[in-house]
NUNU-197789 format. One record per residue (C-alpha): residue number from 0; residue in one letter; x, y, z. Coordinates in Angstrom, 2 decimals. Example, Ala and Ser with C-alpha at 12.3 -4.5 7.8 and 13.67 -1.06 7.14 Angstrom:
BEGIN
<pt><pos>0</pos><code>A</code><u>12.30</u><v>-4.50</v><w>7.80</w></pt>
<pt><pos>1</pos><code>S</code><u>13.67</u><v>-1.06</v><w>7.14</w></pt>
This chain:
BEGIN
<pt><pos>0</pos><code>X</code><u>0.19</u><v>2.03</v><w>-6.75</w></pt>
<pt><pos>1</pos><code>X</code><u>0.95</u><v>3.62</v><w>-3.79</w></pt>
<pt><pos>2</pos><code>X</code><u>1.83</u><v>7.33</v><w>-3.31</w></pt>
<pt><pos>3</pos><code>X</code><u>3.87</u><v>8.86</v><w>-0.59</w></pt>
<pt><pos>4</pos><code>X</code><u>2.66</u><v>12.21</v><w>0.72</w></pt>
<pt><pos>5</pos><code>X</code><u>2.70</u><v>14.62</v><w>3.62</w></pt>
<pt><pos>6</pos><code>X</code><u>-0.42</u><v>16.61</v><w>2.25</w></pt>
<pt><pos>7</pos><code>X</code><u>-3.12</u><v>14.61</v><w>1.41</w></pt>
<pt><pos>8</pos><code>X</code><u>-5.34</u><v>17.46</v><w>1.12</w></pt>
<pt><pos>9</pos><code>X</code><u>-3.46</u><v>18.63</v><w>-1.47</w></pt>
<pt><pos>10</pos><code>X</code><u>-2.50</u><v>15.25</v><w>-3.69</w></pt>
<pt><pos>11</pos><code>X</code><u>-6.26</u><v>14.57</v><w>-3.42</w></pt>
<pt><pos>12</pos><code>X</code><u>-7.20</u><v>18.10</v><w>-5.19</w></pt>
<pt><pos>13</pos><code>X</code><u>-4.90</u><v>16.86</v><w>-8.44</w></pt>
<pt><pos>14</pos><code>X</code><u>-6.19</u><v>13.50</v><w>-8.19</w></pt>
<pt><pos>15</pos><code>X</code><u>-9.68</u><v>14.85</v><w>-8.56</w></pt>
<pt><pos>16</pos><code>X</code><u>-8.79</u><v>17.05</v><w>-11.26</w></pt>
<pt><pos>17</pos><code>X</code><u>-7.46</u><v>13.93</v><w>-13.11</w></pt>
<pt><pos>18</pos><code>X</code><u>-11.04</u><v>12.18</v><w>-13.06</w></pt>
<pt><pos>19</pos><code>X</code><u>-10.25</u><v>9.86</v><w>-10.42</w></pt>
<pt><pos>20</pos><code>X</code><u>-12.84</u><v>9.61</v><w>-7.66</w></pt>
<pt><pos>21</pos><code>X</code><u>-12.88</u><v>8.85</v><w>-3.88</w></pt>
<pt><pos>22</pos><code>X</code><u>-13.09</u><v>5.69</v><w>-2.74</w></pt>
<pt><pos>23</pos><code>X</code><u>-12.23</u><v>3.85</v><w>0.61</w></pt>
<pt><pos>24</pos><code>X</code><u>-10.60</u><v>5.28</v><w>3.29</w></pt>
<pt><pos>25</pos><code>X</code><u>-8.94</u><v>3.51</v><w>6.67</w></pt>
<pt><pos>26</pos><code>X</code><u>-5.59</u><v>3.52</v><w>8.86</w></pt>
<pt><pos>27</pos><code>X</code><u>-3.03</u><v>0.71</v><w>9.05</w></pt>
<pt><pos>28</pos><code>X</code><u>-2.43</u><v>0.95</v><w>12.33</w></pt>
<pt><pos>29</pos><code>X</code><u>0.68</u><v>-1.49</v><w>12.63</w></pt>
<pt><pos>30</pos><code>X</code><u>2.46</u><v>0.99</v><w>9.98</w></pt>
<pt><pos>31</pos><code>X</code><u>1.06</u><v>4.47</v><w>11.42</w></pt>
<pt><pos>32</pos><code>X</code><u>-0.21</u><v>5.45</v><w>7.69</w></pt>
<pt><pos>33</pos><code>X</code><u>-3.72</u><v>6.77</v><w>6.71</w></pt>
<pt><pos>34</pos><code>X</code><u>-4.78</u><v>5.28</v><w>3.08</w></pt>
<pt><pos>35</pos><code>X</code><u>-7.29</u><v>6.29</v><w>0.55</w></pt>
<pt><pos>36</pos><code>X</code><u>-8.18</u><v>5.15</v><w>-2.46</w></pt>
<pt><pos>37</pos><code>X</code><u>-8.97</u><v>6.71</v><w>-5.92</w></pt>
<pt><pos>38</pos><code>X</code><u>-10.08</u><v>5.14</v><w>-8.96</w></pt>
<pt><pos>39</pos><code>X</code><u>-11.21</u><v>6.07</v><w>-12.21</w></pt>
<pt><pos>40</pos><code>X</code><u>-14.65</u><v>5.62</v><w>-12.56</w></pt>
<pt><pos>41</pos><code>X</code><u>-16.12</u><v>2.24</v><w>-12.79</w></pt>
<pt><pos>42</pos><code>X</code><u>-12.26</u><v>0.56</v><w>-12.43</w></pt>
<pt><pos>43</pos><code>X</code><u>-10.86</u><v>-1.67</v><w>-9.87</w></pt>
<pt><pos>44</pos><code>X</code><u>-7.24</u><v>-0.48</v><w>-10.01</w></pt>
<pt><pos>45</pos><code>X</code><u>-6.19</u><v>2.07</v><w>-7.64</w></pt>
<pt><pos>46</pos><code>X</code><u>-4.43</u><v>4.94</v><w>-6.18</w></pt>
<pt><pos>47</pos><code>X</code><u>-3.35</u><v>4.71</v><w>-2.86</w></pt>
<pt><pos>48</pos><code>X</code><u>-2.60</u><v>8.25</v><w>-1.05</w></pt>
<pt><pos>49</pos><code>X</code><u>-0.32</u><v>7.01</v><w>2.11</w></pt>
<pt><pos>50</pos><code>X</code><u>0.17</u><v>9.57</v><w>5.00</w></pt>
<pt><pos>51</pos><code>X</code><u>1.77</u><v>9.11</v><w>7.78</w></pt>
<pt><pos>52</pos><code>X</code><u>-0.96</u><v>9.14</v><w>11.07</w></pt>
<pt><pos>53</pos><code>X</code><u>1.55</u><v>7.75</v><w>13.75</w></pt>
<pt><pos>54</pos><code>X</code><u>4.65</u><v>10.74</v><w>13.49</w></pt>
<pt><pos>55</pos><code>X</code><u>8.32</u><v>10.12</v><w>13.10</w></pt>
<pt><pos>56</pos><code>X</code><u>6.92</u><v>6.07</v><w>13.86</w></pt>
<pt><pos>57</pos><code>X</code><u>4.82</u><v>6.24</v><w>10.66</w></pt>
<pt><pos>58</pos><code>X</code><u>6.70</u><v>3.66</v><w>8.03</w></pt>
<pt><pos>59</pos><code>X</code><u>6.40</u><v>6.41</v><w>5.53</w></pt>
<pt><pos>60</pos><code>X</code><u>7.98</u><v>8.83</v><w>6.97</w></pt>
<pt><pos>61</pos><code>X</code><u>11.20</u><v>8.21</v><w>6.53</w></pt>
<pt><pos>62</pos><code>X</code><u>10.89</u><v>8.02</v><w>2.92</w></pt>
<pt><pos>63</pos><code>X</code><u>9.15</u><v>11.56</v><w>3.18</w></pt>
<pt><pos>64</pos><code>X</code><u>12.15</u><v>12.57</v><w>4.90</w></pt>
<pt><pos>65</pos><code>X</code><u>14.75</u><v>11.77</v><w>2.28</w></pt>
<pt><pos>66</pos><code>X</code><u>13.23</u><v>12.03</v><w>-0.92</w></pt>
<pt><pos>67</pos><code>X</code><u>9.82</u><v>13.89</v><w>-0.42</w></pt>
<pt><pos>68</pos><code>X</code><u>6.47</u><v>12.68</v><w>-1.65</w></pt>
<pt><pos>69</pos><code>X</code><u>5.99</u><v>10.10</v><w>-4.67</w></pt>
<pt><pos>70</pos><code>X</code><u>5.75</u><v>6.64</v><w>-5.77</w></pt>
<pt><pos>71</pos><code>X</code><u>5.95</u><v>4.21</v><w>-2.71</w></pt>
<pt><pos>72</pos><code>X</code><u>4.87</u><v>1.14</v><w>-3.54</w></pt>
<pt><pos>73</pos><code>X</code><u>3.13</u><v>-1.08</v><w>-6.04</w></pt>
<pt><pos>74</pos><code>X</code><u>0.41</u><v>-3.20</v><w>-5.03</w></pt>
<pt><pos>75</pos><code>X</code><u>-0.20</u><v>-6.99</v><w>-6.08</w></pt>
<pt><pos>76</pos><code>X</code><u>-3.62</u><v>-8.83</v><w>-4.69</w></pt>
<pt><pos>77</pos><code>X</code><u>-2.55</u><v>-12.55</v><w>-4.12</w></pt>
<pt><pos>78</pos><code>X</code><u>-4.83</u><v>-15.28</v><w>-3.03</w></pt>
<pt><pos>79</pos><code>X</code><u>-2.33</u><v>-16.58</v><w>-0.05</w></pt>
<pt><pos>80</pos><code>X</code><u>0.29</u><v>-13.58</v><w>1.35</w></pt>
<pt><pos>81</pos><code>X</code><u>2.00</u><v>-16.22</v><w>3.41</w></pt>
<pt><pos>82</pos><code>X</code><u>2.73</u><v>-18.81</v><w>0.51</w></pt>
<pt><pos>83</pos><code>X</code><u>3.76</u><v>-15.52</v><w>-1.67</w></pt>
<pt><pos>84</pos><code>X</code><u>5.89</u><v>-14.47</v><w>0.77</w></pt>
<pt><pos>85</pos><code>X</code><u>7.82</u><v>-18.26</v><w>1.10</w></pt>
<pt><pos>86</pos><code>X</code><u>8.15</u><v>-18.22</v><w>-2.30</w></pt>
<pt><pos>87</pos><code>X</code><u>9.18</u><v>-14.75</v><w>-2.96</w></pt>
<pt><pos>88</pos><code>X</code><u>11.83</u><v>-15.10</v><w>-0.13</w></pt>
<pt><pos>89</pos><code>X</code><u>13.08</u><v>-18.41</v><w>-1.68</w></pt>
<pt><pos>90</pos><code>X</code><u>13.71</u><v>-16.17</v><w>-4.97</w></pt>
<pt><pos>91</pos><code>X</code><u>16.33</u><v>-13.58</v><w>-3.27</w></pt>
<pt><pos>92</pos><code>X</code><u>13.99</u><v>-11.19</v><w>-2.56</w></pt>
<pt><pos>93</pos><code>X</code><u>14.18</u><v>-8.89</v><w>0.55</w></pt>
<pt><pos>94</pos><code>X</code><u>11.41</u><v>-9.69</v><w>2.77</w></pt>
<pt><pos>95</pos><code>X</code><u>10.32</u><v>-6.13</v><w>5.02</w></pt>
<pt><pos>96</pos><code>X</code><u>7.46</u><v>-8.01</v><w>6.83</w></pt>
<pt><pos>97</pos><code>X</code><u>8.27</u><v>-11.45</v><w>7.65</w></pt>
<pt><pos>98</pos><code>X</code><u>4.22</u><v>-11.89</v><w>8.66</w></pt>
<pt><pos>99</pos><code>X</code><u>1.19</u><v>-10.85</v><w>7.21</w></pt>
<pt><pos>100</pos><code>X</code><u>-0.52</u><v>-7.62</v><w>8.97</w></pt>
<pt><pos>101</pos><code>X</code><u>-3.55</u><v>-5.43</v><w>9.13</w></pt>
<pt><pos>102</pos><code>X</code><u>-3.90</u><v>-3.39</v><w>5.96</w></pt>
<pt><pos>103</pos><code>X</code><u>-6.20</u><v>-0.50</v><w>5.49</w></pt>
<pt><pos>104</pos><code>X</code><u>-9.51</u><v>-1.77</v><w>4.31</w></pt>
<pt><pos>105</pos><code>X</code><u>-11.64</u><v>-4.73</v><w>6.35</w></pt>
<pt><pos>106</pos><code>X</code><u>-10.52</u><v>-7.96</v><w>5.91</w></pt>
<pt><pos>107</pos><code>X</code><u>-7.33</u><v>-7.07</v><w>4.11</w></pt>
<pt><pos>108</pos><code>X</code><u>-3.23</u><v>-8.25</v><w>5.02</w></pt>
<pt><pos>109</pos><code>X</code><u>-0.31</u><v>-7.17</v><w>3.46</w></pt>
<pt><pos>110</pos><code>X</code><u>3.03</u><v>-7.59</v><w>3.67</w></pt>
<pt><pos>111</pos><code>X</code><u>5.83</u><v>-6.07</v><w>1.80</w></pt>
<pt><pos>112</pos><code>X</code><u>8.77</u><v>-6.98</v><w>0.27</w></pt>
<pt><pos>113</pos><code>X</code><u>11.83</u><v>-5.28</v><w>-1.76</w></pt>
<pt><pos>114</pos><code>X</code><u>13.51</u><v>-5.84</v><w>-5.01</w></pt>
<pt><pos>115</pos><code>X</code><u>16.67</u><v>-3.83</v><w>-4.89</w></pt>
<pt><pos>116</pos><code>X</code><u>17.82</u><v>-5.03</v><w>-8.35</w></pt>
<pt><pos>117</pos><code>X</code><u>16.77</u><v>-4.48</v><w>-11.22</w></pt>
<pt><pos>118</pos><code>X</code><u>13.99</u><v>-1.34</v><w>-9.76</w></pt>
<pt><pos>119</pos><code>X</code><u>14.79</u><v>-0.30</v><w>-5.95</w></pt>
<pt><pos>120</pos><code>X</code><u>11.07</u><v>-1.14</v><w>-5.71</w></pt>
<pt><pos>121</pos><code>X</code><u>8.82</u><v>-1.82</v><w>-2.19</w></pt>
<pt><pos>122</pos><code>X</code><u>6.18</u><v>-4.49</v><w>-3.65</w></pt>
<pt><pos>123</pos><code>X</code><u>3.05</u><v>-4.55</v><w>-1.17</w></pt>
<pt><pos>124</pos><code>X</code><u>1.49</u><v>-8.06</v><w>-1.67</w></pt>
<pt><pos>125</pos><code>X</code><u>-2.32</u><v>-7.63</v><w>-0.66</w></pt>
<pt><pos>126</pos><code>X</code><u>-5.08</u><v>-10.80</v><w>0.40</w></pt>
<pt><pos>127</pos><code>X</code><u>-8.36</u><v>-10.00</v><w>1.11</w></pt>
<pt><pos>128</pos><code>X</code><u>-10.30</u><v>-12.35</v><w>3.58</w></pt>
<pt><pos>129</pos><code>X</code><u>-12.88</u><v>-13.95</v><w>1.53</w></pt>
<pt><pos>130</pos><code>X</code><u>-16.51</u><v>-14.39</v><w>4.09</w></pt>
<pt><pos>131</pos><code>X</code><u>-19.31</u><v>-16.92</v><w>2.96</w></pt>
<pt><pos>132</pos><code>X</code><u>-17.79</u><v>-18.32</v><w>-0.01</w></pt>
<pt><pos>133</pos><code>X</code><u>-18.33</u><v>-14.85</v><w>-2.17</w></pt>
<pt><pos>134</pos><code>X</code><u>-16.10</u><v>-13.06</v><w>-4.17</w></pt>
């Protein structure tokens, strides 16, 4: 799940206080955000604190803008963006990035896509590069 804000700082201060702990953090340059990553302890699920680095260019700000900070995005990991994003485009949905780009963490793409109807909801569809056959 992705989370919207202007104040990291802050959002990071009531994550904390919920028990979730620091994880990774890294800048998507192609969408001008800074991302970190909280989990609770010992889980793989995250939260995803997305700030804009790059100004007015930053793809979250204009969601700052009109409706303040919140929920962005959800986040599904796929094994093959590309083939996700074929299919997913075949099934009506609106596709934001028609090609895979740099995501936050090494080794990771993502592309997004939006399902107006039935949620208004921006789905970020995430592949990690697997290296020497591990997981």
């Amino acid at each position: 799940m992705g989370v919207a804000t202007g104040d990291p700082e802050g959002a990071e201060q009531l994550l904390r206080l919920l028990g979730l702990t620091s994880g990774d953090h890294g800048v998507a340059p192609d969408y001008g955000v800074a991302c970190a990553f909280w989990s609770p302890a010992g889980e793989k699920a995250a939260v995803e604190l997305v700030s804009p680095v790059g100004g007015a260019a930053a793809a979250v700000q204009g969601r700052l803008d009109r409706e303040g900070p919140g929920l962005y995005h959800v986040a599904f990991e796929v094994d093959d963006v590309e083939a996700e994003l074929t299919r997913l485009r075949r099934e009506g949905l609106i596709i934001v990035d028609q090609e895979p780009r740099a995501g936050a963490r090494p080794g990771m793409r993502v592309a997004f896509v939006y399902l107006r109807r039935p949620a208004a909801l921006l789905v970020e569809l995430v592949e990690y590069q697997r290296r020497g056959g591990g997981p």
